[in-house]
C-alpha positions as CSV (number, residue, x, y, z in Angstrom):
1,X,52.1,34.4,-115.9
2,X,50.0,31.3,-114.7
3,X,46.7,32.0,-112.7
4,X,48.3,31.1,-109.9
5,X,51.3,33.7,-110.0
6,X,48.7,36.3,-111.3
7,X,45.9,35.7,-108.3
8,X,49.2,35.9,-106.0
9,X,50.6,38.7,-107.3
10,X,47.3,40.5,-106.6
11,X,47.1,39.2,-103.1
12,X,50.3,40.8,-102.4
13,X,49.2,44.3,-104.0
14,X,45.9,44.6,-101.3
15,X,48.6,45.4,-98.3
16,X,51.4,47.3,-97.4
17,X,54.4,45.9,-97.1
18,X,55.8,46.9,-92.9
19,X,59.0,46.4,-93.7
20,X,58.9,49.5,-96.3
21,X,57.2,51.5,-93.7
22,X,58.1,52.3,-90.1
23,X,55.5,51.4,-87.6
24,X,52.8,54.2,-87.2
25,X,51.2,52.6,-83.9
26,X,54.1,53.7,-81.8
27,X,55.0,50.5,-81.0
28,X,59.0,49.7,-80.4
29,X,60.7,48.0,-83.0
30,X,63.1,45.2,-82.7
31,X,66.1,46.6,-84.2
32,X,68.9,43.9,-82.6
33,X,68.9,40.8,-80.7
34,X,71.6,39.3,-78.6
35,X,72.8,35.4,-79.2
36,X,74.0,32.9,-76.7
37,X,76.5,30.3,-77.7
38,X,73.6,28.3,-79.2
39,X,72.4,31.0,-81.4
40,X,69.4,31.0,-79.5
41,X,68.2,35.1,-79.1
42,X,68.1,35.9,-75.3
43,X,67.8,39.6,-75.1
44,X,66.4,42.1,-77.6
45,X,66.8,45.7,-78.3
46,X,64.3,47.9,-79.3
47,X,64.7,51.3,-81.9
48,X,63.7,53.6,-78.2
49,X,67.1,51.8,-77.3
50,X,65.5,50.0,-74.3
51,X,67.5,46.1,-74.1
52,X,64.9,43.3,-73.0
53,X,65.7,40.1,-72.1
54,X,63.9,37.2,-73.5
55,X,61.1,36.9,-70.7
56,X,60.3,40.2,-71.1
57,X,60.5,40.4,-74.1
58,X,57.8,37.9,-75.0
59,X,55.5,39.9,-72.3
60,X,55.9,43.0,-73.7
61,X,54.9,41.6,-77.1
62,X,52.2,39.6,-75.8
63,X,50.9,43.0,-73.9
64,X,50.9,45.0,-77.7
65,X,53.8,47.0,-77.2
66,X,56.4,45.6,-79.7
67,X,56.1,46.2,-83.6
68,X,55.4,43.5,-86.4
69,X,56.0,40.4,-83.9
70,X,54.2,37.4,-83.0
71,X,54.3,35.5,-79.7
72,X,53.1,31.4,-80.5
73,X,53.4,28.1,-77.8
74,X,55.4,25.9,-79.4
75,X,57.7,23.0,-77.6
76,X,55.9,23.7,-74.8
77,X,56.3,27.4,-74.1
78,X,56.0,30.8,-75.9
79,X,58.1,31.4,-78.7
80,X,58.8,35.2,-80.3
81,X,59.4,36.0,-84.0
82,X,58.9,38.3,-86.2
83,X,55.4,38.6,-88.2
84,X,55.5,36.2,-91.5
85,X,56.1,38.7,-94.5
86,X,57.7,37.1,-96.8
87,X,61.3,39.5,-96.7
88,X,63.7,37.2,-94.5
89,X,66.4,40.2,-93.9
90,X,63.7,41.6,-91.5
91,X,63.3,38.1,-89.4
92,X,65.2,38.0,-86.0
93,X,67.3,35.7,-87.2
94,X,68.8,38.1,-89.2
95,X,69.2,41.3,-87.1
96,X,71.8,42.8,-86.0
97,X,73.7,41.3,-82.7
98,X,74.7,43.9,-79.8
């Protein structure tokens, strides 16, 4: 393994992965999102089975109540997605639709 792989490899061992663990702050998690006809996610729905739509969303996460999501300004307004750990199944892209 080149010192590279190896110092990265040991980065990766210093946390826990929070996709193999559910969230222990009692946050919601984002366990669905809802498309429009442009794939673009306008609603979410949470594991407590509450269904937010995209404004509210965003507040809520900016506020600290949603799980292992980040809220950034980018084209000009705020932007959710999910926190950067490297497993794309968990992105919210990839949830399920309802």
């Amino acid at each position: 393994m080149d010192p590279f792989e190896k110092a990265y490899e040991s980065y990766k061992q210093q946390g826990t992965p929070q996709a193999n663990h559910p969230d222990s702050t009692g946050k919601e998690e984002i366990i669905a999102v809802r498309k429009n006809e442009d794939d673009n996610i306008i609603a979410i729905k949470t594991n407590a089975g509450r269904e937010l739509d995209y404004p509210t969303a965003l507040s809520e996460a900016k506020a600290g109540h949603l799980a292992n999501v980040d809220v950034f300004h980018k084209y000009g307004r705020d932007i959710l997605r999910s926190e950067p750990d490297g497993i794309s199944e968990n992105n919210l892209d990839q949830l399920p639709e309802f």
